[in-house]
C-alpha positions as CSV (number, residue, x, y, z in Angstrom):
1,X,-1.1,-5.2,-21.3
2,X,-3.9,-6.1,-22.9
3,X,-6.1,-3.0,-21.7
4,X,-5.2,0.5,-20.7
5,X,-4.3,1.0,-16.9
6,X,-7.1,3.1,-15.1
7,X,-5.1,5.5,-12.7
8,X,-6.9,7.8,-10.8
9,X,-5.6,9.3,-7.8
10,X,-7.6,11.8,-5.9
11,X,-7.1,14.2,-2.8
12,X,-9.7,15.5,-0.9
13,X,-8.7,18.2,1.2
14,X,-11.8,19.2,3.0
15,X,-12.5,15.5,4.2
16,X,-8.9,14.5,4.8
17,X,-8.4,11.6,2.2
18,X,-6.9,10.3,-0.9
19,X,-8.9,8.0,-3.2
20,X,-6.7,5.7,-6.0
21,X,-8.6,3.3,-8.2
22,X,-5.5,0.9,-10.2
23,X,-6.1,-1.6,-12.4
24,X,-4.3,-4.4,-13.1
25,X,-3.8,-6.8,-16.2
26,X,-4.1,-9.7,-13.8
27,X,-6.7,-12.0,-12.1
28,X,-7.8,-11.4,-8.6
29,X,-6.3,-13.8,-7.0
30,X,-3.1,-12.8,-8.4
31,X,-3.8,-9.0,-7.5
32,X,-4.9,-10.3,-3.9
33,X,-1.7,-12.3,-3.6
34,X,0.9,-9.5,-3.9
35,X,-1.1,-7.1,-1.9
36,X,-1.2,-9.9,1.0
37,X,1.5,-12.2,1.0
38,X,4.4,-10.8,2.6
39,X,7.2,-12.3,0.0
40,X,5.3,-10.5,-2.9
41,X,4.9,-7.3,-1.3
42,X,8.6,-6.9,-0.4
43,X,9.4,-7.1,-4.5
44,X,7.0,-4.0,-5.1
45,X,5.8,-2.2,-2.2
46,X,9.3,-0.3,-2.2
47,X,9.6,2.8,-5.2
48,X,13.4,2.1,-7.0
49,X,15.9,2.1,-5.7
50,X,14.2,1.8,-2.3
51,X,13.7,-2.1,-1.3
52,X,10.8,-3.1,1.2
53,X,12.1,-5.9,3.4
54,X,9.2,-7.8,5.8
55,X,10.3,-8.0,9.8
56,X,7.1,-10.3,10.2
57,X,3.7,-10.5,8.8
58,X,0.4,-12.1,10.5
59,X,-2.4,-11.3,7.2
60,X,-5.4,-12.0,10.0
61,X,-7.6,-9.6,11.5
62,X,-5.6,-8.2,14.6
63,X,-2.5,-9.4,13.0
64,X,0.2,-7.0,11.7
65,X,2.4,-6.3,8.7
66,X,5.8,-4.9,10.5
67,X,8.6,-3.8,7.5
68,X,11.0,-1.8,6.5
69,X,12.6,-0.1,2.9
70,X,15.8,0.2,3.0
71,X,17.2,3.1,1.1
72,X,20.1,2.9,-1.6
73,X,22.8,4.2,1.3
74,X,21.3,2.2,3.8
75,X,18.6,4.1,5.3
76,X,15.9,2.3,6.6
77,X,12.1,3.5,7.6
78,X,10.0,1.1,9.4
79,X,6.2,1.2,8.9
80,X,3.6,-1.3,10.4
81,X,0.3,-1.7,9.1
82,X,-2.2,-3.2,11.7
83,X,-4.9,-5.3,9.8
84,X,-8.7,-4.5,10.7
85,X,-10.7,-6.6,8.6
86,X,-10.6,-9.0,6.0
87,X,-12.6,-10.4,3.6
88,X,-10.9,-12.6,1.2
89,X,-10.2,-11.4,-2.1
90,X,-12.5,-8.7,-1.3
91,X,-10.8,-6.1,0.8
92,X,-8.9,-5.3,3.7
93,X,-8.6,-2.7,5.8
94,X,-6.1,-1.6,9.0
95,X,-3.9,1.4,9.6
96,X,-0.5,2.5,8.7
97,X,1.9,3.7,10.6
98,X,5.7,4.8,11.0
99,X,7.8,2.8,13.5
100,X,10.9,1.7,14.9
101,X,12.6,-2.0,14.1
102,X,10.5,-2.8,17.3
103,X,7.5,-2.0,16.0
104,X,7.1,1.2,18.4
105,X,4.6,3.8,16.6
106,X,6.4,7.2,15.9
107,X,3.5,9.5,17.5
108,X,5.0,12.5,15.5
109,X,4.1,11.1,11.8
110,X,0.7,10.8,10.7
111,X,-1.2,7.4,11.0
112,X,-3.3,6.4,7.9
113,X,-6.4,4.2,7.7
114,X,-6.3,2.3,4.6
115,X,-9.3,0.2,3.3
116,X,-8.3,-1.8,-0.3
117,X,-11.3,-3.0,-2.0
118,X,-10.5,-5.7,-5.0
119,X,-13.1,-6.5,-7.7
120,X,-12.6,-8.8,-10.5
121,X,-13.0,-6.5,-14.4
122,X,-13.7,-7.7,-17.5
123,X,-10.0,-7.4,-18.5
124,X,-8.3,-8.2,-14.7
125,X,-8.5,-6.5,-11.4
126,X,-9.2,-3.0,-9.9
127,X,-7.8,-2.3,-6.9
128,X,-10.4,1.0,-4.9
129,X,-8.2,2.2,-2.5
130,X,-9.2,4.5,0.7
131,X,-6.9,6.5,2.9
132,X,-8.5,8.5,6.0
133,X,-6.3,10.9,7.5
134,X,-7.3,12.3,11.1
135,X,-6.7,15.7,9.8
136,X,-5.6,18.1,6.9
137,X,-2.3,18.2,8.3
138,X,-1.3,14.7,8.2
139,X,-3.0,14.3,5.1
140,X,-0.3,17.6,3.8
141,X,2.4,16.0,5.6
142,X,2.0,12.9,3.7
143,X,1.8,14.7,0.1
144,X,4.7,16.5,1.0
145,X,6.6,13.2,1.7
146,X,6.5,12.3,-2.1
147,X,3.5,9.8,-1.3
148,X,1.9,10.3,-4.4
149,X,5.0,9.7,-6.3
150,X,6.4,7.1,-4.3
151,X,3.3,4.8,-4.3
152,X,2.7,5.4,-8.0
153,X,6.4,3.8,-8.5
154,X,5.6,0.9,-6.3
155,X,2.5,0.5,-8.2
156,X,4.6,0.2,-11.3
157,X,6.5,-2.3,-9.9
158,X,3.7,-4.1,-9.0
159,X,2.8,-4.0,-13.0
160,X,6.1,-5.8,-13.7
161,X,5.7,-8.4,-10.8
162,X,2.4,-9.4,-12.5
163,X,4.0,-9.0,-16.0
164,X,6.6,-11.3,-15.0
165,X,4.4,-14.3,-13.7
């Protein structure tokens, strides 16, 4: 790395969201790339020893990224994310949700709006991520699901995708 990593990860109770800012030791378009291209994703996305494996993936407004990690005995835990907006190598936004391998939404686990905002630094990329939750507890729900933890690994991995190229 050629600069210290910027980590900050906030929770905002009273308004129901979680604010990261990452950066990364990359260019954009390298950044934009594994946050948008379905065969990069699926070697971070996933915290060890968990695996994310794409279904399908249509990056376009209206489009939808449909996955699932698959868990070291098997396990698997489909999520879709349904893309909003776009703006290349800008942002993107869309909301997240838990589902079944036919892309059904599970009603009874929170859904997350997500808006990723990508700006080019000095020394690579920050990555100003926004998560809306509808209320406090989905937003709890999620915490308590090892979110934090889990998307801090991925993150990681992302650091060694990047590291690697």
């Amino acid at each position: 790395m050629n600069s210290a990593v910027l980590f900050n990860f906030n929770v905002d109770k009273k308004n129901n969201t979680i604010h990261v800012v990452r950066s990364f030791d990359a260019p954009l378009d390298l950044v934009w790339a594994a946050w948008t291209e379905a065969d990069i994703l699926d070697q971070w996305w996933a915290p060890k020893p968990y695996q994310a494996i794409t279904k399908s993936m249509d990056f376009n407004v209206g489009g939808c990224w449909h996955y699932y990690m698959l868990g070291p005995e098997g396990d698997t835990h489909w999520s879709r994310f349904d893309f909003e907006s776009i703006e290349k190598e800008k942002s993107f936004s869309g909301i997240d949700a838990f589902c079944d391998e036919f892309s059904t939404i599970n009603d009874t686990k929170p859904r997350v709006k997500w808006r990723n905002d990508f700006s080019e630094e000095t020394n690579g990329t920050l990555v100003d991520i926004f998560l809306q939750f509808d209320s406090l507890e989905d937003l709890e729900a999620i915490i308590e699901m090892g979110f934090k933890e889990g998307f801090t690994a991925g993150l990681e991995n992302l650091d060694q995708y990047i590291s690697a190229q």
